[in-house]
C-alpha positions in Angstrom: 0.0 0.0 0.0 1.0 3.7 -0.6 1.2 6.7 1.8 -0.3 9.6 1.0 2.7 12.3 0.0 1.3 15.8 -0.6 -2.0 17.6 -2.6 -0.7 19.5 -5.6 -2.3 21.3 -8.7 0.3 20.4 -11.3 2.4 17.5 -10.9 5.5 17.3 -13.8 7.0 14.3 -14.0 11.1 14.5 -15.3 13.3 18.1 -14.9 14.9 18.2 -18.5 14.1 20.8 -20.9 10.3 20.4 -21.2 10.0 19.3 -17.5 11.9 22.7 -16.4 9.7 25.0 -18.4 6.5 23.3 -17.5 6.8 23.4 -14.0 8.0 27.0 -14.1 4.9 28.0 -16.1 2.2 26.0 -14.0 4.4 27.5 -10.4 4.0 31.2 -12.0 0.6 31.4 -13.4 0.2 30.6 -9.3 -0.4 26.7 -9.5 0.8 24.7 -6.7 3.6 23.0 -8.4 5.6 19.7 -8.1 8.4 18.4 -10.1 9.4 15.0 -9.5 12.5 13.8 -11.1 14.8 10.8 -10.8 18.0 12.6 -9.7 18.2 16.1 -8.4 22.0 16.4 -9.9 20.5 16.2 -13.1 17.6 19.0 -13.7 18.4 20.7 -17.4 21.3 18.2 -18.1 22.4 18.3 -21.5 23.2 14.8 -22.4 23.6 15.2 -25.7 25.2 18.6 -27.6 26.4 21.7 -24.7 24.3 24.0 -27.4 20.6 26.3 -27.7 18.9 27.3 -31.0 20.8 27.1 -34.5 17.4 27.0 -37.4 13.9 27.1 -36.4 15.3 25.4 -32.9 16.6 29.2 -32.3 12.9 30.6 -33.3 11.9 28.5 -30.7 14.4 29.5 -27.8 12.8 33.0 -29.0 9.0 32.2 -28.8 9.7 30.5 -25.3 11.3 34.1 -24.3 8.2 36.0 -25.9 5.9 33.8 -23.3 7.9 34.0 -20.7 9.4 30.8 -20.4 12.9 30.4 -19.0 15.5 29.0 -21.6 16.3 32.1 -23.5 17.2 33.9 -19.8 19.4 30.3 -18.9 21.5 30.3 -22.0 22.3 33.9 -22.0 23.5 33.5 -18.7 25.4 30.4 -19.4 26.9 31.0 -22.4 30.4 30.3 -23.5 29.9 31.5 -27.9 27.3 33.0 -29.7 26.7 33.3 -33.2 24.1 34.3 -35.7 23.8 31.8 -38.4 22.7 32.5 -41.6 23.3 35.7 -41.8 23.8 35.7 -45.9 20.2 35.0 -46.2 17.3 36.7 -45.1 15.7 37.7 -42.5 13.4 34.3 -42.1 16.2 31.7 -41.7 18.4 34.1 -39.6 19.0 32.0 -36.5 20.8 32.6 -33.0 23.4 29.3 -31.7 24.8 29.5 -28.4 28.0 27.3 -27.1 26.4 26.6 -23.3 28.2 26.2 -20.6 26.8 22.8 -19.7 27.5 22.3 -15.9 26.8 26.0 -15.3 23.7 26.0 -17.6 21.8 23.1 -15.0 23.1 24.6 -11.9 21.4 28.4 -13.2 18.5 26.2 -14.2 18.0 24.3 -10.6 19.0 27.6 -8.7 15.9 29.4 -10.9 13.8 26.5 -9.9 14.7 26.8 -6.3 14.0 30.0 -5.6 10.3 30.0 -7.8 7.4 31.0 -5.4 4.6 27.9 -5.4 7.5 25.1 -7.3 8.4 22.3 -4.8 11.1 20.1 -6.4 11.3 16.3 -5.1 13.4 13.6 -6.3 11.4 10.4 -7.1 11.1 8.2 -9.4 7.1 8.0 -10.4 6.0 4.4 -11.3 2.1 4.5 -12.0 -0.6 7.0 -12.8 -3.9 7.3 -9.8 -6.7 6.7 -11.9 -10.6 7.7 -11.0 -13.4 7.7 -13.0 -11.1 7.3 -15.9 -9.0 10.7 -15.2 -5.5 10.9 -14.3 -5.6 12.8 -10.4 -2.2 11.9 -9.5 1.1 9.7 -9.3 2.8 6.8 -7.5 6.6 6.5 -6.7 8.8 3.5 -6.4 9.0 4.2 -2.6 5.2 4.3 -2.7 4.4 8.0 -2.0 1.4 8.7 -4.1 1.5 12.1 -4.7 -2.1 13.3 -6.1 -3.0 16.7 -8.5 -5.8 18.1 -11.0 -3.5 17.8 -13.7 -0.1 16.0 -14.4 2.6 16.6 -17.4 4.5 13.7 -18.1 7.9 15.2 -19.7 10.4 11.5 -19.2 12.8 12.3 -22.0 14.7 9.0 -23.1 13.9 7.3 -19.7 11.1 5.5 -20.8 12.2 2.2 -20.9 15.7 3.3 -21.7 18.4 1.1 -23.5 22.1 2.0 -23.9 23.5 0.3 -26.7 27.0 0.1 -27.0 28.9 -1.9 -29.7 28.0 -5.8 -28.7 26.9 -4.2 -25.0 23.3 -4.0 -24.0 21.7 -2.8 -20.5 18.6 -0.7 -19.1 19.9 2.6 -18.9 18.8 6.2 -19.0 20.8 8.8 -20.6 24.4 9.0 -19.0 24.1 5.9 -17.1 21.2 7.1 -14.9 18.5 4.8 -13.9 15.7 4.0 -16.1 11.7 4.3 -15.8 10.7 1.0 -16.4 6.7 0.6 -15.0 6.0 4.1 -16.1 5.4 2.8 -19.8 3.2 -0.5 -18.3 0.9 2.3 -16.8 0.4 4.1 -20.3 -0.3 1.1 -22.1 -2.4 -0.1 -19.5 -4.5 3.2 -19.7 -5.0 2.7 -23.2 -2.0 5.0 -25.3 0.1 3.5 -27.7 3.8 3.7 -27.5 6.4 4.2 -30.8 10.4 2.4 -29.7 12.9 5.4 -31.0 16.5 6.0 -30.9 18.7 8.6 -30.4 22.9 8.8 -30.1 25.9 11.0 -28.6 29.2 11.1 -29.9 32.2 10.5 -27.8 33.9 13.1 -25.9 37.9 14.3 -25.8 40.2 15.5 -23.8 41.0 19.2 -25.1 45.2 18.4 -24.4 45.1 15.7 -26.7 43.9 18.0 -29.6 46.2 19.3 -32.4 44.1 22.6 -33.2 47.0 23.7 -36.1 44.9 21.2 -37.9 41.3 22.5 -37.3 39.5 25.8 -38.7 38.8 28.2 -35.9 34.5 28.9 -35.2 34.8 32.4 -32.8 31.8 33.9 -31.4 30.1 37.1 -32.8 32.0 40.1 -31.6 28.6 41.9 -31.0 26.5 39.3 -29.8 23.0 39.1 -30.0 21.0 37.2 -26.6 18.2 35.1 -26.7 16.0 36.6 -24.4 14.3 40.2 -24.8 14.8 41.0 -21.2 18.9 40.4 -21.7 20.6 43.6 -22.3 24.2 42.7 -21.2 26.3 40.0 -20.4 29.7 40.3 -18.9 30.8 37.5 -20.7 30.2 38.2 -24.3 33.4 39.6 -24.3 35.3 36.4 -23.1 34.0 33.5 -25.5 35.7 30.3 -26.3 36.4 29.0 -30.1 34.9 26.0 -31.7 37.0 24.1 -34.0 35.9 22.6 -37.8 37.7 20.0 -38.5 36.6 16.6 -41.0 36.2 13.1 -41.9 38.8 11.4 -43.7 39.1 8.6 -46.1 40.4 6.5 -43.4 37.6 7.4 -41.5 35.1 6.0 -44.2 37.4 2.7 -44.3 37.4 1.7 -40.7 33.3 2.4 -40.9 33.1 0.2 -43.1 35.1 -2.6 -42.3 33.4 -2.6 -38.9 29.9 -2.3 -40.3 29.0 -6.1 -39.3 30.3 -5.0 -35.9 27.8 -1.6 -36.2 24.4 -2.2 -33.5 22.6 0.0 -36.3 23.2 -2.8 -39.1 23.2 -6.3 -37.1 19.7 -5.9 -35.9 20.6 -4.9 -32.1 19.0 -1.5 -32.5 14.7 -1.7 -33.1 14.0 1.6 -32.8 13.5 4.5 -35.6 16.8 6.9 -35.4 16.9 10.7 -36.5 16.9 11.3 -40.1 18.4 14.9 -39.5 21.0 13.8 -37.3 22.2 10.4 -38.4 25.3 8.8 -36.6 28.2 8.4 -38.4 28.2 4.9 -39.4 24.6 5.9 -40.7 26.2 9.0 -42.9 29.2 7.2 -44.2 26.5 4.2 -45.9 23.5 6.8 -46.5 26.1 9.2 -48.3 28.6 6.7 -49.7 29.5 9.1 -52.2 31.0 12.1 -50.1 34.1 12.0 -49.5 34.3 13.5 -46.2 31.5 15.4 -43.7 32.0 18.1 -40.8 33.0 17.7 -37.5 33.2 20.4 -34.7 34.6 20.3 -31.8 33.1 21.8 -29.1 34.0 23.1 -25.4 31.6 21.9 -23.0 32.8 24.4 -20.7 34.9 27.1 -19.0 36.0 24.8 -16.0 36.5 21.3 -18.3 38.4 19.9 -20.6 36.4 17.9 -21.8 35.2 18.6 -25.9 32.2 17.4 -27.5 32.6 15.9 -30.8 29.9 17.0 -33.1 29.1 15.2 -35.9 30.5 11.6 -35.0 27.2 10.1 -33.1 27.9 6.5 -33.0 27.0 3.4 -30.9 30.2 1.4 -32.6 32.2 -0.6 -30.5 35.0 1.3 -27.9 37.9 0.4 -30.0 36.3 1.3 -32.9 35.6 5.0 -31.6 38.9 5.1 -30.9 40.2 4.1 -34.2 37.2 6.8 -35.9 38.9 9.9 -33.6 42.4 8.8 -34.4 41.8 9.2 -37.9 40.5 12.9 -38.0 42.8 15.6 -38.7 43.9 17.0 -35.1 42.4 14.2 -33.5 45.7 11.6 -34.6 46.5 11.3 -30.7 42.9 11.9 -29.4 42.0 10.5 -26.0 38.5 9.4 -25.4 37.1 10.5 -21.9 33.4 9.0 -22.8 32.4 6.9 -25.5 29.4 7.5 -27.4 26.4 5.3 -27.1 22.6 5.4 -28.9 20.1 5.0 -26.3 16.6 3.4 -27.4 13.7 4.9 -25.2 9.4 4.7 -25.7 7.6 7.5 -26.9 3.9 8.1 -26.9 2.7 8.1 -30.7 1.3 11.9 -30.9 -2.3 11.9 -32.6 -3.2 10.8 -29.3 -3.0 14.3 -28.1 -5.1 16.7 -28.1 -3.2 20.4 -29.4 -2.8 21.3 -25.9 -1.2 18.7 -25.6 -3.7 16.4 -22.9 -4.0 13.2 -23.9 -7.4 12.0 -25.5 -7.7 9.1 -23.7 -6.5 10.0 -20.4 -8.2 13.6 -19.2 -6.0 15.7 -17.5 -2.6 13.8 -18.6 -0.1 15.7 -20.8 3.1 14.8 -22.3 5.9 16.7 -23.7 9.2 16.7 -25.2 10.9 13.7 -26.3 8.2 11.6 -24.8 5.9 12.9 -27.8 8.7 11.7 -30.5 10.5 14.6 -31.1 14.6 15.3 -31.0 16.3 18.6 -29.3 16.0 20.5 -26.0 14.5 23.1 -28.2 11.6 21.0 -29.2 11.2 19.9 -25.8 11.3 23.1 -23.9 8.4 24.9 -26.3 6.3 21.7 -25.8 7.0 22.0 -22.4 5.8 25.7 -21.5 3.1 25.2 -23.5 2.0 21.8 -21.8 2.7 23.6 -18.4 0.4 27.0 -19.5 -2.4 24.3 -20.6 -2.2 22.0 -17.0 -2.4 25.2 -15.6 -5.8 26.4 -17.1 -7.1 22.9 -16.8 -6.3 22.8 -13.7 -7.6 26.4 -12.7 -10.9 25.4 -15.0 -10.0 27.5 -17.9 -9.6 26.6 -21.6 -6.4 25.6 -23.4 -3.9 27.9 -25.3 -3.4 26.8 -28.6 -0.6 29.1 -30.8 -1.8 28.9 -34.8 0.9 27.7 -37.1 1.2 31.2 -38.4 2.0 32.8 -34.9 4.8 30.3 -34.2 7.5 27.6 -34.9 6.2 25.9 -31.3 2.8 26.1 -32.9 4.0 24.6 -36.7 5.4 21.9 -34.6 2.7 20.5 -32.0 0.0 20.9 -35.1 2.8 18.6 -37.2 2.6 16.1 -34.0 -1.0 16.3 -33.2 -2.0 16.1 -37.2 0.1 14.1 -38.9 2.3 12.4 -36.1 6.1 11.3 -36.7 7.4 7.5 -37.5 11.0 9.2 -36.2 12.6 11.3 -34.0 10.7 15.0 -34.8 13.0 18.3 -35.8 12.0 21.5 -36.2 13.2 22.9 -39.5 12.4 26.2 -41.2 10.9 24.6 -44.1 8.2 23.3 -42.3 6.6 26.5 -41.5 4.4 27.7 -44.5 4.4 31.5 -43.2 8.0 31.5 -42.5 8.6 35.3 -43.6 6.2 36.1 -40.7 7.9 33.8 -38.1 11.1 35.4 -38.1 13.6 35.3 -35.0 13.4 39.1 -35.0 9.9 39.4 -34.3 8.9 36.2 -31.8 8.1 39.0 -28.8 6.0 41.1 -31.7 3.9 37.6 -32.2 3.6 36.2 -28.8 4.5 38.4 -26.1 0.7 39.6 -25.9 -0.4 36.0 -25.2 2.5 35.6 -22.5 0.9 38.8 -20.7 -2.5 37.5 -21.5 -2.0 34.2 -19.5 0.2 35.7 -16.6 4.0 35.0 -17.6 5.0 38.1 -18.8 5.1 40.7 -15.9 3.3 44.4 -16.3 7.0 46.4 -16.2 7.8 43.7 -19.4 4.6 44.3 -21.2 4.6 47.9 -21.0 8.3 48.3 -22.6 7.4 45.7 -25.3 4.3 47.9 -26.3 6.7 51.1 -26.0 9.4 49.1 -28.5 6.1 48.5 -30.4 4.9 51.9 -30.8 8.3 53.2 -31.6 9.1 51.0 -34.6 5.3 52.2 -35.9 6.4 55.6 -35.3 9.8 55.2 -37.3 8.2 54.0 -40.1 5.8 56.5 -40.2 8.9 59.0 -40.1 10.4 57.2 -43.1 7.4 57.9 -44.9 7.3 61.2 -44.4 10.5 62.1 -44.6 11.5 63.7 -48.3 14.8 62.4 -49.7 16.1 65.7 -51.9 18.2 64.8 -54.7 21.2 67.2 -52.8 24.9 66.4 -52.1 24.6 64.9 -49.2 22.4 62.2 -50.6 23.6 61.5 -53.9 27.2 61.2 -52.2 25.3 58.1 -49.9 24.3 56.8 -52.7 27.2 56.8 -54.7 29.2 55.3 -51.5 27.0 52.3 -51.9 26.5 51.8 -55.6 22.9 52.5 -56.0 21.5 54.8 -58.6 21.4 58.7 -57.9 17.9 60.6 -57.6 16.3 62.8 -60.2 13.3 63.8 -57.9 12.6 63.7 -53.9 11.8 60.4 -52.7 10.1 59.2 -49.2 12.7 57.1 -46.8 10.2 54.0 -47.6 10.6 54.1 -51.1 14.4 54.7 -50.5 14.9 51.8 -48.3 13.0 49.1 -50.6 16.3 49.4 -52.7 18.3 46.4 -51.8 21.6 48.1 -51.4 20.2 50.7 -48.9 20.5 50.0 -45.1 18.5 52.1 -42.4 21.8 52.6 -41.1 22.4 54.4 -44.3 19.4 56.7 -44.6 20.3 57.7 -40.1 23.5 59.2 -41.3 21.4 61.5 -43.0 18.3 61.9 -41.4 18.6 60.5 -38.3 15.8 60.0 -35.7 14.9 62.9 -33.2 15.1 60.2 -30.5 17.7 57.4 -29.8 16.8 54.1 -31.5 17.6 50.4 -29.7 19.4 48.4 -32.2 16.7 46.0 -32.7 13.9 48.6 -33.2 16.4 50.2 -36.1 16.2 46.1 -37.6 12.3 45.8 -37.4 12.2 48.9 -38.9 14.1 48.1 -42.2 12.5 44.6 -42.4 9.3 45.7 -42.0 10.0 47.8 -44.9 12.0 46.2 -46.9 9.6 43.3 -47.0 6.4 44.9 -47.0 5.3 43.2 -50.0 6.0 40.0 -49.3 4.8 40.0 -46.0 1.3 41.3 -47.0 1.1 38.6 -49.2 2.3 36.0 -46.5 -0.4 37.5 -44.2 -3.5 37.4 -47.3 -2.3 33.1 -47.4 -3.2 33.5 -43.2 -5.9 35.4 -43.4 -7.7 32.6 -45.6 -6.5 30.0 -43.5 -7.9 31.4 -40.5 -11.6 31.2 -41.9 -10.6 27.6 -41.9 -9.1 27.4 -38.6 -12.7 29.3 -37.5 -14.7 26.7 -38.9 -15.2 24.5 -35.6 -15.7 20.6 -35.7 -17.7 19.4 -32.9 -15.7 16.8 -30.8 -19.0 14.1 -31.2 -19.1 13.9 -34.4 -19.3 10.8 -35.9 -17.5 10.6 -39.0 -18.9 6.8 -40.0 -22.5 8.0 -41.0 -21.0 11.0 -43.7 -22.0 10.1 -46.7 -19.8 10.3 -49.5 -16.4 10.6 -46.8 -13.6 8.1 -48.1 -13.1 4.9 -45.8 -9.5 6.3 -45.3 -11.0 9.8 -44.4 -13.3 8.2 -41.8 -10.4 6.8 -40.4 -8.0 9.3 -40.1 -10.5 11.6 -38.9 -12.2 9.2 -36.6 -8.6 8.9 -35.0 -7.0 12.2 -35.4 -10.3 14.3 -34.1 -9.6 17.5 -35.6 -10.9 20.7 -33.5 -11.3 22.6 -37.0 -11.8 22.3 -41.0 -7.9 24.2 -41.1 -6.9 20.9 -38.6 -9.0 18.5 -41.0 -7.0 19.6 -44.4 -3.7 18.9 -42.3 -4.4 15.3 -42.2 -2.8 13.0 -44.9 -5.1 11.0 -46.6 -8.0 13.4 -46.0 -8.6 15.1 -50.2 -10.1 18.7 -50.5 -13.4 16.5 -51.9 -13.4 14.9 -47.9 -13.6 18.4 -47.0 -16.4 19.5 -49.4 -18.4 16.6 -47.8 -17.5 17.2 -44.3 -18.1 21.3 -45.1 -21.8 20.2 -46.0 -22.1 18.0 -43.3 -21.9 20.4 -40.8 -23.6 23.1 -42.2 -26.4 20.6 -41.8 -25.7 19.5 -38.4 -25.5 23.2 -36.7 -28.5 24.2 -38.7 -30.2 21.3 -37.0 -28.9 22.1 -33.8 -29.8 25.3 -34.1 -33.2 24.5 -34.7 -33.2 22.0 -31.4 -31.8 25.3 -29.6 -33.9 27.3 -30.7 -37.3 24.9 -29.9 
């Protein structure tokens, strides 16, 4: 028998990424909050790459910030490099990367945790769900504590039945040795949700004295860098960053691979579950790419205070001795020594179009999952689901409805509508190419698109929400300046314009029309008519891509603007999709499983044709015009 442990209104279940950000949201929209988590020591670990954001993952750090999550403030406090990527392109794919510090990144982390009003942090490992009347109200530990709650967020990571896999070696294993969840993935199958087996990798890890760096390309930080969070304005240690190193593959390299291929847990049938197709390991790159002749590898400080180096790039469950004979054969890496091996670690993961968008399960009321546990790869991911799963337990718990961010107001909502919709048969990662409206999703602008919401539901403070709508109002009111302001064909002008190679004026021009020119920077057009009052550096950037992209954008916003009538077009959840007439067998399926909440949801889903939707269009005209009509009598 259990003991009754303590009365909570959120319970999360694992401190990773998702599990941090969801228990900081529930705590600070003023839910009583506990976090339960196998080991203490190991709250925000990073067990696979010491890095935040890079594309669309970067987006996301962003939106987290603009909702006011926590991992934006974390990383700029933590970080050891940061460097806009990208930057050749425009303004869409632009995309922050920081170098983390990664001991100092989970101490900030667990210190921010600590000290959060109405957050109680417990370590436990939780082995079964409290079920009554078919809802989840709680959990049960391996000591036997039952710990009980309105809602619960289940946020395990790779500890779900965990497997480290390790040339011929095999043994139940959470990430970095720690102890598995075993009985948690017996409850959820015995509650009724289906579970997916996927895999995921790390490379190995050096010692940074047995590195020849004459051999590598240097990777420095930005000398101006930009942070992650709108709130930073400056950090000490921008000034102080440490170098990655680019080095590659060699045709030795390819050779051992594939000489040791029968000896590879990816080809002799040891490893069942589904890997990452957009971060193979090695062994996988060398066969899936057998014509390249070499592939990137960076190595990577994993902090101030170690020397130990991540070695992006060489993920691989091979054998020890083969790792060893991989690293040797690097450039700069001839006299490597290995301080970890790398290992791929299979885990479960609940297949997503069980959720609901908020991310509660459909089967189990008031259970929600995020991060890995939902199939998808990357703190990033994790972390968005998370603050998102812990703003919805929240509501639910406090009897309100869900938050659900539209595809065109975010990367975190592109990606939860992919997992919801469509679900994933591997490992999920963001990119920017799965957002339809990514000129409107832009890293620049994530506090423009979501930093009303985060006031809206309680995350973002009053003194925060004031200065954003004051950062607002001032890049309206510069562009308005622009507009007015009358370019004269005089020296001073035409001499600009000569500087940068654009064509000289004949008439007066308005700053708008002047900045559309793509060799014309706003910095440009201050030198000569500059602003009556001082202008932050990222105002003087909205302002020139508003401007600059006025035409696409419009455009971008016309494609949203007819989605939306879709998205408005509601689907009630009792619908019974076997008596439409004239709906496909594989339509009545897919929506009898997926449940859509709208017609936008419905066109989402493969296998559902725009003549399904026709149908389905008719059939509920038909069915609110007879409720209606019951209504109304």
């Amino acid at each position: 028998m259990g003991f009754h442990a303590g009365d909570y209104d959120v319970i999360v279940i694992g401190a990773g990424h998702a599990g941090c950000e969801s228990a900081l949201a529930a705590a600070r929209m003023g839910c009583e909050t506990l976090l339960l988590t196998i080991n203490l020591d190991m709250v925000a670990f990073m067990p696979c790459n010491p890095s935040v954001g890079g594309p669309a993952k970067g987006h996301v750090v962003r939106e987290i910030d603009a909702l006011g999550g926590e991992m934006g403030r974390n990383i700029d406090k933590t970080f050891i490099q940061m460097r806009m990527l990208n930057t050749g392109k425009g303004p869409a794919v632009h995309a922050l990367r920081a170098q983390a510090d990664k001991f100092l990144y989970q101490h900030s982390m667990k210190e921010t945790i600590e000290n959060t009003p109405k957050l109680t942090m417990r370590q436990g490992l939780a082995e079964d769900l409290i079920m009554e009347d078919g809802s989840c109200v709680g959990v049960v530990t391996k000591t036997g504590a039952e710990y009980r709650s309105k809602t619960v967020v289940l946020t395990t990571g790779t500890y779900l039945r965990g497997k480290v896999i390790l040339g011929e070696l095999m043994y139940e294993s959470g990430p970095n040795n720690q102890q598995p969840a075993i009985k948690l993935s017996e409850a959820l199958k015995r509650n009724g949700l289906q579970l997916a087996r996927f895999k995921t990798g790390t490379p190995p890890r050096i010692h940074q004295d047995s590195i020849d760096f004459s051999k590598t390309e240097i990777q420095p930080g930005d000398a101006n860098p930009k942070y992650f969070s709108y709130e930073t304005e400056y950090m000490a240690h921008s000034e102080e960053q440490l170098p990655c190193w680019l080095t590659y593959t060699s045709e030795e390299t390819h050779q051992i691979i594939n000489d040791n291929l029968h000896r590879a847990p990816m080809f002799s049938g040891l490893i069942e579950g589904t890997g990452p197709r957009y971060c193979p390991s090695i062994e996988d790159k060398i066969v899936r790419f057998a014509d390249k002749p070499k592939h990137q590898i960076f190595l990577e400080p994993e902090g101030r205070n170690t020397k130990e180096y991540y070695v992006q790039g060489l993920s691989t469950s091979m054998p020890e001795d083969v790792q060893l004979n991989i690293l040797r054969s690097i450039p700069g890496l001839e006299k490597a020594e290995m301080m970890r091996t790398g290992y791929a670690i299979e885990y479960d993961a609940v297949v997503p179009t069980q959720l609901w968008p908020s991310l509660e399960t459909k089967v189990v009321p008031n259970l929600f999952t995020a991060g890995q546990i939902n199939g998808t790869s990357g703190y990033e991911e994790a972390a968005g689901q998370g603050v998102m799963a812990g703003i919805n337990a929240a509501r639910k718990a406090k009897g309100l409805e869900p938050v659900i961010i539209d595809r065109s107001k975010g990367y975190i909502g592109v990606m939860i509508d992919d997992l919801v919709t469509k679900g994933t048969n591997e490992p999920y990662r963001l990119l920017t190419s799965r957002a339809e409206y990514r000129l409107l999703l832009r890293h620049d602008n994530a506090d423009l698109r979501l930093t009303p919401t985060g006031y809206e539901i309680g995350l973002i403070t009053e003194q925060r929400y004031q200065k954003f709508l004051e950062k607002k109002a001032r890049v309206e009111e510069e562009i308005n300046r622009l507009k007015e302001t009358k370019f004269r064909p005089d020296e001073a002008v035409q001499a600009m314009l000569a500087e940068v190679g654009s064509t000289p004026l004949n008439n007066s021009i308005d700053g708008l029309t002047l900045l559309r020119r793509p060799e014309i920077s706003y910095g440009n057009l201050e030198k000569i008519a500059p602003s009556p009052i001082e202008l932050s550096n990222d105002i003087k950037e909205q302002v020139e891509i508003q401007i600059k992209y006025a035409g696409y954008i419009e455009k971008q916003q016309l494609q949203v603007d007819r989605m939306e009538k879709m998205e408005k077009k509601r689907i009630p959840d009792n619908i019974d999709y076997d008596i439409i007439h004239g709906l496909a067998m594989e339509a009545k399926q897919k929506l009898g499983k997926i449940r859509p909440l709208s017609i936008g949801q419905a066109s989402r889903i493969s296998g559902v044709t725009p003549a399904d939707l026709s149908i389905l269009l008719v059939h509920l005209e038909h069915y609110n015009r007879v409720t209606a009509a019951a209504h109304s009598s």
